[in-house]
N, C-alpha and C positions, 0 to 999 in steps of 0.2 A: 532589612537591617535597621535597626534605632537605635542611634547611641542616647542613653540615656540622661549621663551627666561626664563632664571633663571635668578632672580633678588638679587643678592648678597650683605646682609648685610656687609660694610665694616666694623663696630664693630661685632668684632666675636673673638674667638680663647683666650688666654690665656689671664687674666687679670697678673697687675702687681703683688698683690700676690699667684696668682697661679706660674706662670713664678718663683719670690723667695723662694719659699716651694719645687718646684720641683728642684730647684739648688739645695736648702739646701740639702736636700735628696742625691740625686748626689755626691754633692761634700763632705758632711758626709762619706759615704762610700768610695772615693776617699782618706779622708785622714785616716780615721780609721779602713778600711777595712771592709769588710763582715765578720757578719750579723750585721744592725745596727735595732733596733727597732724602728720606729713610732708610737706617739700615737694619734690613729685615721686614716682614710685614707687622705694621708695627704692633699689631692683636692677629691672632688666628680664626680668620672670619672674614669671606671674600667679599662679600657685601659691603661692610666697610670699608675693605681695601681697596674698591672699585669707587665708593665712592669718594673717598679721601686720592684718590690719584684723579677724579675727572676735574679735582677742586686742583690739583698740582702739582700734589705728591708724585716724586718717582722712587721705584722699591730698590733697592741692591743688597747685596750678601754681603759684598765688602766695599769698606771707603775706597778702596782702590778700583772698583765697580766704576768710581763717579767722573763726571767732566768737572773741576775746579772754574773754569771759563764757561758752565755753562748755570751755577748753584754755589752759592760760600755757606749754605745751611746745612747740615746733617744731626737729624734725628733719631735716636737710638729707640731701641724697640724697646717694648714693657720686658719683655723676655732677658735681658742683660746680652752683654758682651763680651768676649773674654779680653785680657787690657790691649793685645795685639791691634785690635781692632780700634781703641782708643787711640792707642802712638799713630797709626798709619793714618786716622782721621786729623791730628793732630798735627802731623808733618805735614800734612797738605793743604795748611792753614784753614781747616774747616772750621766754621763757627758750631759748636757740639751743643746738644741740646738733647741731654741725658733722661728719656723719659722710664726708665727701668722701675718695672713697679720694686719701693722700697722693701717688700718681703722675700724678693730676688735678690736684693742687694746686699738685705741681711745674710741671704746664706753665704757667698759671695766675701764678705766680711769674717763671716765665722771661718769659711776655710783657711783664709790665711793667718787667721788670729790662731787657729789649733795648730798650724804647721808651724810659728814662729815659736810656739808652744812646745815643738818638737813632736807633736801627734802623729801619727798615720791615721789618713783620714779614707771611711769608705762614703763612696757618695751612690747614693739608690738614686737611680734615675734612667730615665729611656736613653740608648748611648747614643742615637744622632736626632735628641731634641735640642734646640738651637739652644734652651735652658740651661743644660746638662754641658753643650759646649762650652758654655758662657763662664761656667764653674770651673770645670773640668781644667779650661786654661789659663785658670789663676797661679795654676801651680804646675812647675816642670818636673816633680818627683813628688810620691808622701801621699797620692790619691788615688783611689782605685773605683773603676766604677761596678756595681751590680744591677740588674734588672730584674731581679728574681732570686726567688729562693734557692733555686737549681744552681746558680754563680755564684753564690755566696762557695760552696765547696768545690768551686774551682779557681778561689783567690788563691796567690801566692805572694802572701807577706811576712811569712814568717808567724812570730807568735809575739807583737813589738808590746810593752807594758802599758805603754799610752797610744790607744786607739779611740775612734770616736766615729762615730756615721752621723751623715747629713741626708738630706734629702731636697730633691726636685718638688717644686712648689703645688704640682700639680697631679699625683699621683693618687693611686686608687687605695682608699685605706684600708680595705682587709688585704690587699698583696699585700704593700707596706709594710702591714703587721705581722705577715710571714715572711718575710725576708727578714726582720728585726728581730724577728724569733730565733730563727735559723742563725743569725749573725752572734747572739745572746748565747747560743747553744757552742756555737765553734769557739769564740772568742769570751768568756766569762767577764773578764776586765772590760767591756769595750765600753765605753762611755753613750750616754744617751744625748740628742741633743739637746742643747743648755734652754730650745726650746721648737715646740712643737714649728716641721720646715715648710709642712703643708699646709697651703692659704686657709682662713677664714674661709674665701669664698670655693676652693673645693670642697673642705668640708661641710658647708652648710646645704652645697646643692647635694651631694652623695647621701647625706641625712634624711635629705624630704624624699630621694627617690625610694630609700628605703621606708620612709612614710607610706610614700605612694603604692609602693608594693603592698604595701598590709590591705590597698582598698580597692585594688584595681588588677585587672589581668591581663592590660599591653600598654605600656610606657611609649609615648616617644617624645624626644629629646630633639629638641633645635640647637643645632651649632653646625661647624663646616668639620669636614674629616679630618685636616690637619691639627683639630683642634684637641691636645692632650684633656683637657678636663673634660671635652661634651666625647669622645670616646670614654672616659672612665666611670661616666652617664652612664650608657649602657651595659656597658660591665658591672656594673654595680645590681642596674636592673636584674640582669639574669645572672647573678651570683642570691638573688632576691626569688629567682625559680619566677619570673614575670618577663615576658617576650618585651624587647626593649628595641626600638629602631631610630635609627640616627637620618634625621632627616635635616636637609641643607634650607630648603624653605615648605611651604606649604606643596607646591607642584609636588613634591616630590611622596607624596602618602597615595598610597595602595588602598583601596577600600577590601579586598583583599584581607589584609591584616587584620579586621574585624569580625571576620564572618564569624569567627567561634566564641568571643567573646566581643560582643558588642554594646554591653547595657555599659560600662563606665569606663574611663581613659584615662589614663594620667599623661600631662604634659609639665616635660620640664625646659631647661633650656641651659646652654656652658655662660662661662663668667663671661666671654667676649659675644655674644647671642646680642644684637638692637631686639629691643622689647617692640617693635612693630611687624617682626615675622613670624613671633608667638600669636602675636593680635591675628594676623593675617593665617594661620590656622584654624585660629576660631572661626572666622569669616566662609572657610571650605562648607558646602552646602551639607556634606555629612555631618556637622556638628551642628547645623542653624538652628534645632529644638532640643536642645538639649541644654541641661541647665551646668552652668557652669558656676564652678564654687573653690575657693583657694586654701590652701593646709593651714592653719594655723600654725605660724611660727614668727618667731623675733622677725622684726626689718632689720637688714642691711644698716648700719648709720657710719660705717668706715667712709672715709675722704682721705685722697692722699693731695699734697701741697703740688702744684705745678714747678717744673723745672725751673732754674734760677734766669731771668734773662724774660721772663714770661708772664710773670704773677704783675706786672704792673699793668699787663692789657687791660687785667681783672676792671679798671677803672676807669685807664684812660680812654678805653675803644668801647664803652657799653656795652661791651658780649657779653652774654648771656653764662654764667659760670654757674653752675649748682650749686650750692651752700645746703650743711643739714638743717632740718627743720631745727 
């Protein structure tokens, strides 16, 4: 077997609210010291999580999870909240340290602006991603969720004049676009979102892997399994007719996987992916002659601002903060 060449998606590796979630975390602990509580993990990607908890970090689902005697810090995950979870960290005099990437927050925003609007709103999304909760319990009536184009005709909302869909940040864009189809189809009136719900950074990696497919004939894709974007990786792969494997680190590749096509690879990675378990792929003895070469596409240049209570380490503690070129 000789793999020939790996074909390097250049969207890969930390989106911008992964990148601000994991600072916040970091520099949480930097200023208030160990242990500070997160609630939720605060990216989808155990590697991080492992190591952002050996630094002090502890995980919980709910502020109510926490010891108050034992942490006054809690950390909100990139993924959003629903407000419940805000009041109860609140009651319990936690210091909040909101790191919810702002394109979550936007949707989040929208829901209750269309419901004060009087909309009935549909929201596409997975029904137990922590995302889709985070939304879902903005509002106690007026939201319905779908998964698929198959639930779109089993809502039951009537026929209301003002309707709108939203969407979970991280879904896969040809469902998407059949569920929005189907939605278009039942409901004529429904309104579009005021704008596109899914990230920048799903859409850029879903883009190259359909690059990748036009040049290669087995994809695989670094992220962890609980990770909505690096699953909709491989779905995307094989909606592409290209065998797609979702692999957690390097260990985990089959050579196997190669025997039938082995002259060229594409390697992608999810928005929460560290760019050193990509590296550490290449490194596998299967690839050490082969020539590796990356898709031509835009860089990345989004940055989101760090939580309020934070951006002043930027200076006074010298840490190291990424700035765009």
């Amino acid at each position: 077997m000789a793999i020939e060449k790996v074909i390097l998606a250049r969207s890969r590796g930390f989106c911008a609210g992964v990148d601000m979630a994991i600072e916040a975390v970091e520099l949480a602990l930097e200023k208030y010291g160990s242990p500070v509580y997160v609630k939720h993990e605060v990216v989808h990607n155990k590697h991080v999580v492992e190591s952002l908890k050996n630094k002090g970090a502890i995980f919980i689902e709910h502020p109510y999870d926490a010891n108050p005697d034992l942490s006054r810090v809690m950390v909100f995950s990139a993924h959003g909240s629903p407000p419940e979870h805000y009041r109860a960290a609140r009651e319990m005099n936690f210091k909040i340290i909101d790191a919810s990437c702002p394109l979550v927050t936007k949707v989040h925003d929208e829901a209750k602006r269309f419901h004060e609007q009087g909309y009935e709103i549909v929201y596409i999304g997975h029904r137990n991603h922590v995302e889709a909760l985070g939304v879902m319990g903005e509002l106690e009536k007026g939201i319905h969720l779908v998964e698929s184009a198959e639930d779109v005709q089993k809502l039951d909302i009537g026929n209301p004049s003002k309707l709108v869909y939203l969407t979970q940040t991280t879904l896969s864009l040809h469902d998407t676009a059949q569920t929005v189809k189907a939605l278009k189809q039942r409901y004529p009136q429904m309104l579009d979102t005021p704008k596109e719900d899914i990230c920048y950074a799903t859409t850029n990696r879903q883009e190259a892997v359909k690059e990748l497919a036009k040049l290669v004939n087995i994809i695989l894709v670094v992220g962890s399994r609980q990770s909505s974007n690096a699953n909709r990786l491989v779905e995307t792969a094989k909606q592409e007719m290209v065998n797609g494997y979702l692999i957690d680190s390097a260990s985990e590749i089959l050579p196997d996987w190669f025997s039938k096509y082995p002259e060229r690879v594409g390697l992608a990675s999810a928005a929460s992916t560290p760019e050193y378990l990509v590296k550490e792929v290449l490194e596998r003895p299967l690839f050490k002659d082969a020539e590796v070469v990356e898709l031509r596409e835009e860089l990345e240049r989004v940055k989101f601002r760090l939580p309020e209570g934070l951006r002043e380490l930027k200076t006074t503690h010298g840490l190291k903060i990424s700035e765009l070129p």
